[in-house]
N, C-alpha and C positions, 0 to 999 in steps of 0.2 A: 362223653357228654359235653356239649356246648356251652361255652356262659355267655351271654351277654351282656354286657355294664354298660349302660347309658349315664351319661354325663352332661351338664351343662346347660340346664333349666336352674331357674331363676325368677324372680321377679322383673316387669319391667314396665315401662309406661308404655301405652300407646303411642303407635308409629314408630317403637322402638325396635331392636334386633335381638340374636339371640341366637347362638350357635350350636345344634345337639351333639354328643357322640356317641358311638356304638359300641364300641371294643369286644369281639370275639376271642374267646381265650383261646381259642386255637382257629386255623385252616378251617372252614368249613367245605369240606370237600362234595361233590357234587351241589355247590351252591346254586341255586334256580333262579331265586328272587330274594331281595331284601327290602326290608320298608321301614316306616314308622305309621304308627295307630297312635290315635288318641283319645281318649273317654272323660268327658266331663262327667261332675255331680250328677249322679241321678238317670243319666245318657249310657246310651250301648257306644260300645268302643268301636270306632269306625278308622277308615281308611284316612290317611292323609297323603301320601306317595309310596311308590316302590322303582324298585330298578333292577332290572333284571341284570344273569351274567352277561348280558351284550352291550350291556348298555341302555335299554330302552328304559324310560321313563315314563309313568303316570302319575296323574298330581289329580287331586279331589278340587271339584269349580271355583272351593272358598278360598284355595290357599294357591292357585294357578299364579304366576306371575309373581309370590312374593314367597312364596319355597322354593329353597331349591336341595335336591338331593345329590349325594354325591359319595363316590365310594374309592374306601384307596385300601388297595388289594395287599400292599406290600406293610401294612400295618393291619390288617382284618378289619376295617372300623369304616362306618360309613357314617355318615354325616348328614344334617340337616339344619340348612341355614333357614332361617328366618326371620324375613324383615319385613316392614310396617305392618308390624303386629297389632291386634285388634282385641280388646274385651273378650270376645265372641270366642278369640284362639285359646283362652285360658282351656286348663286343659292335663291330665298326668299324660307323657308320650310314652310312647312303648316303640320298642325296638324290634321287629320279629325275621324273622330268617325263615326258608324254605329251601329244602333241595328235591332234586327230582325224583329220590325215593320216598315222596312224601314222610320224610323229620320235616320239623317244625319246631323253633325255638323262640322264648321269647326274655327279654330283659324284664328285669324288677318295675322297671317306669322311672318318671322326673317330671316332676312339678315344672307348670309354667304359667304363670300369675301374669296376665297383664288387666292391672290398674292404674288410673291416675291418683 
């Protein structure tokens, strides 16, 4: 079984930054895609980016240009930067994995508070 540990939510102001982690306790073998979700108070948990194993990226229209995802294979763990954060980005993030025998895993989540 897989774990996933996200890291690195926090508080911050607007127009601030804020960098996620992923940490896979092991290889995830037949890896297909990785992302991050996110679900506000009250809100269904939606997409925010994914990356597949070639590389390809998709990002959700609110977060284009100020996410960025990125994955580093030789530590299991992929990453989600984010900057000029917005009110609107607060948010618990989740971390989720797929491979191509349809598994599915997903992290615990981390709080990301932007207020002034």
């Amino acid at each position: 079984q897989v774990q996933l540990v996200e890291s690195g939510g926090g508080s911050v102001q607007p127009g601030g930054s804020l960098r996620l982690s992923c940490a896979a306790s092991r290889t995830i073998f037949g890896r297909r895609v990785m992302g991050w979700y996110r679900q506000a108070p009250g809100k269904q948990r939606d997409l925010v980016t994914t990356i597949t194993s070639g590389g390809f990226t998709n990002y959700a229209d609110s977060v284009k240009g100020r996410f960025t995802i990125s994955v580093d294979n030789a530590k299991n763990t992929v990453y989600l930067q984010m900057n000029s954060l917005k009110p609107g980005d607060t948010a618990v993030y989740y971390c989720n994995a797929q491979t191509t025998w349809a598994a599915e895993y997903w992290g615990q989540g981390t709080q990301v508070t932007v207020s002034s």
